[in-house]
C-alpha positions in Angstrom: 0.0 0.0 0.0 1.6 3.5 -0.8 -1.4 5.5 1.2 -0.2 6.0 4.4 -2.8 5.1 7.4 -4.5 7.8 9.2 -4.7 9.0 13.0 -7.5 11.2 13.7 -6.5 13.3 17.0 -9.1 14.9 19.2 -8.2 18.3 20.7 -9.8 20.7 22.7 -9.6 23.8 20.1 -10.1 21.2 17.2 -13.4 21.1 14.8 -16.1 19.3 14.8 -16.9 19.9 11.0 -13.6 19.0 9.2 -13.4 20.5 5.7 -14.2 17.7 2.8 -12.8 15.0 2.5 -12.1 14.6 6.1 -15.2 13.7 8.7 -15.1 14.1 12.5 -17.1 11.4 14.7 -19.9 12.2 16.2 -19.1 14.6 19.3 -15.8 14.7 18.6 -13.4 17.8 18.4 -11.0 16.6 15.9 -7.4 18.9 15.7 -5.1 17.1 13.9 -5.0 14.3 11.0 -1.5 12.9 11.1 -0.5 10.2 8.2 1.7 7.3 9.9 5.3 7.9 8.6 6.5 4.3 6.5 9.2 2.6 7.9 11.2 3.8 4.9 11.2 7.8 6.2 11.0 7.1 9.8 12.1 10.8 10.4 9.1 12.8 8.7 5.7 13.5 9.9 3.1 15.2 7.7 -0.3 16.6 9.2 -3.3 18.9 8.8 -4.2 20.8 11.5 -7.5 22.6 12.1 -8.7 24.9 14.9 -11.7 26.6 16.7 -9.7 27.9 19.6 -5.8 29.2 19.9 -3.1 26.3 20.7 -1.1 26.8 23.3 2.2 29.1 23.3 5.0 26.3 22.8 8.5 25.7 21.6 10.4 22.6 20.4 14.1 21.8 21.3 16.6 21.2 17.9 18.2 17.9 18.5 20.6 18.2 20.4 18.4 19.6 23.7 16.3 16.7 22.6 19.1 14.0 23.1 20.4 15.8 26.2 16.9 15.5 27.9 16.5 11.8 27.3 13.7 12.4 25.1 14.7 11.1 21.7 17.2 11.3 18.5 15.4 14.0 17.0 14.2 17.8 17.9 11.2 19.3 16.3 11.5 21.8 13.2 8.4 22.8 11.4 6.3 24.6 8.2 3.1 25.2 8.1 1.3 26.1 4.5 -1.9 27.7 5.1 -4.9 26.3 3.0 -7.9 28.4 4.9 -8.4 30.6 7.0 -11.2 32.8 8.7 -11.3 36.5 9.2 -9.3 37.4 11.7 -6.7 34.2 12.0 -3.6 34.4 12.5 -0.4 32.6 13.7 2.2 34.0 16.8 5.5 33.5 16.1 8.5 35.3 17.5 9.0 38.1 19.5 8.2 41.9 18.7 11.9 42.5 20.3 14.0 40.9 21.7 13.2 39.1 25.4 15.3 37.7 28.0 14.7 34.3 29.7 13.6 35.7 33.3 11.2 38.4 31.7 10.0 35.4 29.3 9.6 33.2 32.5 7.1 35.8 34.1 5.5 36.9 30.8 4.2 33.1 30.6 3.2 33.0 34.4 1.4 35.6 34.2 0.1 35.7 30.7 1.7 38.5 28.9 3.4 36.6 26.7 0.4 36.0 24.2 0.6 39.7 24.0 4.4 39.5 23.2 4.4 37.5 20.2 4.3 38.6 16.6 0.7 37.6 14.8 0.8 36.7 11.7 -2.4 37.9 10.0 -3.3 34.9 7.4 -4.4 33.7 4.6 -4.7 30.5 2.3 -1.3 30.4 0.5 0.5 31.7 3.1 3.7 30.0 4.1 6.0 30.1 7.3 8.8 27.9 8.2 9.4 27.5 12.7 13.0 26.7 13.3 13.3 24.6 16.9 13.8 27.0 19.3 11.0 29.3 17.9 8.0 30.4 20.2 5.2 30.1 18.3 1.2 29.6 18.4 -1.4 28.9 16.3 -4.3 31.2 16.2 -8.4 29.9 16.1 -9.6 29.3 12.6 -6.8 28.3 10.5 -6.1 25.3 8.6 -3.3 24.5 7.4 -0.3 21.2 6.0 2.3 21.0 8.5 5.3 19.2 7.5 7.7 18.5 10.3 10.5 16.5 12.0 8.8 13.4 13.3 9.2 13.8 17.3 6.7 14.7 19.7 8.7 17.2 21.6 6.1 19.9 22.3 7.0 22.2 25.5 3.6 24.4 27.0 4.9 28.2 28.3 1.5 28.9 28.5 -2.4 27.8 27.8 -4.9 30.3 28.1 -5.8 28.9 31.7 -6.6 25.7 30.3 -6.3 22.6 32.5 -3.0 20.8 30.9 0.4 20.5 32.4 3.2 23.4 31.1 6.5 22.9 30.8 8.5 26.3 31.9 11.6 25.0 33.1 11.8 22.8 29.8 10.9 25.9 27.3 12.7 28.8 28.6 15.5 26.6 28.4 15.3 25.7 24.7 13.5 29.1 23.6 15.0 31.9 21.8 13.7 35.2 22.9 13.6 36.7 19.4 12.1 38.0 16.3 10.8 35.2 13.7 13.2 35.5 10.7 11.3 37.5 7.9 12.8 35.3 5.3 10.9 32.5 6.8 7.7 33.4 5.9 5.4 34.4 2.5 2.7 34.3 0.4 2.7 32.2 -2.8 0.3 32.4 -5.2 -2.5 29.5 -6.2 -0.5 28.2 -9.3 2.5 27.6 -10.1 5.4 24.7 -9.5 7.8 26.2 -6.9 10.2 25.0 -3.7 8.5 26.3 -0.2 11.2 24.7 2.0 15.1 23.8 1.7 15.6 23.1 5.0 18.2 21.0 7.2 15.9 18.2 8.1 14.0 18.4 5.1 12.7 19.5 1.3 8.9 20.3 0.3 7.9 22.1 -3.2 4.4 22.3 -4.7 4.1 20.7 -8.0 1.5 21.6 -10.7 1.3 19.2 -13.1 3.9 17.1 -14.4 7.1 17.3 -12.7 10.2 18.7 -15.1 13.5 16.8 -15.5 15.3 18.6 -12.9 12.4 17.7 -10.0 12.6 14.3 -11.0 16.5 14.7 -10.9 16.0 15.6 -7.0 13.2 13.4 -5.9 15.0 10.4 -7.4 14.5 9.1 -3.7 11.9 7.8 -1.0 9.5 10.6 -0.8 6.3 11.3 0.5 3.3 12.8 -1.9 0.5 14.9 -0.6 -2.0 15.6 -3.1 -4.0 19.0 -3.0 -5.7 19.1 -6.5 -6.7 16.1 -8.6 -5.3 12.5 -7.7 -1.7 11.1 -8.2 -1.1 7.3 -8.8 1.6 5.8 -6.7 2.5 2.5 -9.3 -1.2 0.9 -9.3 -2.8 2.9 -6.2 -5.0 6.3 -6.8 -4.8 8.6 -4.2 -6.9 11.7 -3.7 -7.2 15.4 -1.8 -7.0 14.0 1.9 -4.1 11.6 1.8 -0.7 11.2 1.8 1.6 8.5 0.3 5.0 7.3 0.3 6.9 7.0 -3.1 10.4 4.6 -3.2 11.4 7.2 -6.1 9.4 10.3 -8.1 9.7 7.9 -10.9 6.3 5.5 -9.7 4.7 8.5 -9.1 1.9 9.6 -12.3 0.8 13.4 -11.4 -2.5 14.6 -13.2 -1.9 16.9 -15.8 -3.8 19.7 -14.3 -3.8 18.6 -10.9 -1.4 20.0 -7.8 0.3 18.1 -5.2 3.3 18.6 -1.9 6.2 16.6 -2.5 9.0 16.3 0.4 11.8 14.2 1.4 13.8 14.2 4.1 17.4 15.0 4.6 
């Protein structure tokens, strides 16, 4: 099978009416749809992510932090592609100026630091890539493709009063008390084939179409393939808007002429 399985995860700021195709049980509040990573690309985890109600104010340690705390090989880096979003959304990333770890400490005991972050007005098409180490939150009605490092490595400065455990000691440690890089975030437009990440854990472009000789040239490798607009055939299996599927090389891969998919492999 080249479609990867899928985890439906509850949350409490998550939807219960998904966009088409995806469906939430009855009752339900579903937040995120993650696609099992194949044994092949143990290391990358794609998702989509929906949300009625802000997520927490978090950070992710790079790897090193992560081996150092006993909690894994791997940090977490991130990008997030926006594909809707209501008036009003928008994402918190980085600092307005620059903070120290003490005044960070009491901004997140006392709440302030929702106030300190940077939102990011959004919009479908909208891209931002989260180095580890980046405070960041995502606003209420958004949805959006996050691509990231597969590890579980989230740390909670602060949750709107809600009842879940923080981690401060754990996040100011790892956090940067900076701006979010500019570079790091855009818009791109609808159509087009073009790269949205080049990063050190992994690559993701948007494909339209047929891929040319030189994409082929650098997804001659295991690869995942997320499909956005018409299906892609992964050698005898169709898959469709709402899944994700691993690829041994681009080469068993049959893209719809006027159809747009994700494509990313790791480093």
């Amino acid at each position: 099978m080249s479609a990867l399985p899928i985890r439906q995860v509850a949350k409490p700021w998550g939807r219960e009416q998904l966009p088409a195709p995806f469906v939430a049980p009855p009752g339900e509040k579903i937040g995120e749809i993650w696609f099992e990573p194949p044994p092949e690309l143990p290391s990358l985890l794609v998702k989509y992510i929906f949300t009625s109600e802000k997520l927490s104010v978090q950070v992710h340690p790079d790897d090193g932090q992560a081996r150092a705390a006993g909690q894994g090989a791997n940090g977490k880096e991130e990008c997030w592609l926006v594909i809707d979003a209501e008036p009003g959304a928008a994402l918190g990333v980085g600092f307005r100026e620059p903070i120290s770890a003490e005044a960070m400490r009491a901004a997140a005991l006392d709440g302030s630091i929702e106030d300190m972050l940077v939102w990011h007005p959004v919009r479908a098409g909208d891209f931002l890539y989260i180095p580890a180490n980046t405070v960041h939150a995502i606003g209420s009605g958004v949805s959006l493709i996050e691509v990231q490092q597969n590890a579980d490595l989230t740390y909670r400065l602060y949750d709107y009063g809600r009842p879940r455990e923080l981690h401060l000691d754990q996040g100011i440690a790892v956090a940067k008390g900076e701006p979010h890089d500019a570079h790091l975030r855009r818009h791109v437009p609808e159509r087009g084939t073009l790269e949205l990440a080049d990063g050190r854990y992994f690559r993701l472009h948007r494909v339209d179409g047929e891929p040319d000789a030189a994409m082929r040239a650098a997804y001659d490798r295991p690869m995942l393939v997320i499909p956005r607009q018409g299906a892609v055939r992964i050698g005898g299996e169709t898959l469709r808007p709402g899944s994700c599927g691993y690829a041994a090389t681009i080469s068993d891969v049959s893209f719809a002429p006027d159809g747009q998919a994700l494509i990313t492999h790791p480093r």
